[in-house]
Each structure stands twice: as structure tokens, then as C-alpha cells.
N, C-alpha and C positions, 0 to 999 in steps of 0.2 A: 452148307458150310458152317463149321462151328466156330463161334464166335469168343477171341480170347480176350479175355482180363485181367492181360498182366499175370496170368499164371492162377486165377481165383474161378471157380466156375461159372460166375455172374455179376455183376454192375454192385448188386446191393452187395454182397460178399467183400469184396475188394475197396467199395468205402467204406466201409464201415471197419474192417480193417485196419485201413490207412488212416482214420479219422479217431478212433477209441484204442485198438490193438497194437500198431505199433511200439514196441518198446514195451508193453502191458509184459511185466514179471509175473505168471501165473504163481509162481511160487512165493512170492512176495505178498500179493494180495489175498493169497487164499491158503493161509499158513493149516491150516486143518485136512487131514484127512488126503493127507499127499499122497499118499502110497496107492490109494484109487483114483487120482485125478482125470486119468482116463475116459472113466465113468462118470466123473458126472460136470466135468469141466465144462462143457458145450454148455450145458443148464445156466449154471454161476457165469459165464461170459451172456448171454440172453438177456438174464433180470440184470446186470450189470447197464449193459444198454440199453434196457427201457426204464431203470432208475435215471442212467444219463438225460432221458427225451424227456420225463416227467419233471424232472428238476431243471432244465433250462425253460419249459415253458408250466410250471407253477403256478404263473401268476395268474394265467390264461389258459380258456378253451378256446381253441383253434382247428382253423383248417389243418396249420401248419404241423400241428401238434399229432392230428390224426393219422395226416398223411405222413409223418417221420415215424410210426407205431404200425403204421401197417408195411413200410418201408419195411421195418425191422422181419414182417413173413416173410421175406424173399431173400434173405441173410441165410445160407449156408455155416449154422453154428457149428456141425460137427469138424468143417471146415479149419475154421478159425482154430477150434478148440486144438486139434490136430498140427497143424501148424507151430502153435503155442506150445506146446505139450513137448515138442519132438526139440523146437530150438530150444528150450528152457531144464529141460531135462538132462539132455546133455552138455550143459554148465552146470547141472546142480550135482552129477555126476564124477565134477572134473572134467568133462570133455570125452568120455568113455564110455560106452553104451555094447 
């Protein structure tokens, strides 16, 4: 039986999602090089989130730290990216695609 997440292909996918990505304007934040965002959007949402995990625990080497970074391998970036790209696209479009 395959197991759903709310529509995300796994656990790590779908928070991480709902916790950094939603409302996330790709176009907003990554004003360069729009016309391939396609390409390499998955990457820049990636280091995105492990800038997030480094800067909340900065101050500290942690279990917690470790475990939120290895968290992040089981994240479905192209996922995300995809998602991001198709809603965001078509408002940068006007609504038109």
C-alpha cells in the first residue's frame, strides 16, 4: 500500500514544504536567470534550506542540527521545485501558460 502525504511523495517532502515553501515566491527570491528556473530551482531551494538549519542552530553543534541536515536527504527537491515553478509561473505569466 502506498502511503500519502497530502499529495508530496514523503514525510520529509511535505514538511519541509509546509514549513520553508509555502507562500516561497521563486520569483521573488531568485530574481536572476528566470528564463531557466526550471533548471536549476531544485538546487537554490536545497542550499536555501540548509542555510535555514545552519542559521537557526549557529550557535551550536548538535544532535538536533545533524539530524534536521540529514532530514533534508530525504526531501524530494525536484518536487518542491516543480510545484513552485508551475504555481508561480503562471502569475508571472498573468495566469496564462
Amino acid at each position: 500500500m502506498t502511503q500519502q502525504y497530502g499529495g508530496w511523495s514523503n514525510h520529509a517532502t511535505q514538511h519541509i514544504f509546509f514549513k520553508l515553501f509555502d507562500g516561497f515566491d521563486p520569483y521573488d527570491h531568485f530574481p536572476d536567470d528566470q528564463a531557466n528556473m526550471r533548471d536549476w530551482l531544485w538546487e537554490e531551494l536545497r542550499m536555501y534550506a540548509e542555510i535555514q538549519v545552519r542559521e537557526s542552530t549557529k550557535f551550536t553543534k548538535s544532535l538536533a542540527n545533524d539530524l534536521a541536515l540529514l532530514f533534508l536527504l530525504d526531501v524530494n527537491w525536484t518536487e518542491i521545485a516543480s510545484h513552485l515553478y508551475e504555481t508561480y509561473s503562471l502569475q508571472e505569466d498573468g495566469g496564462v501558460k
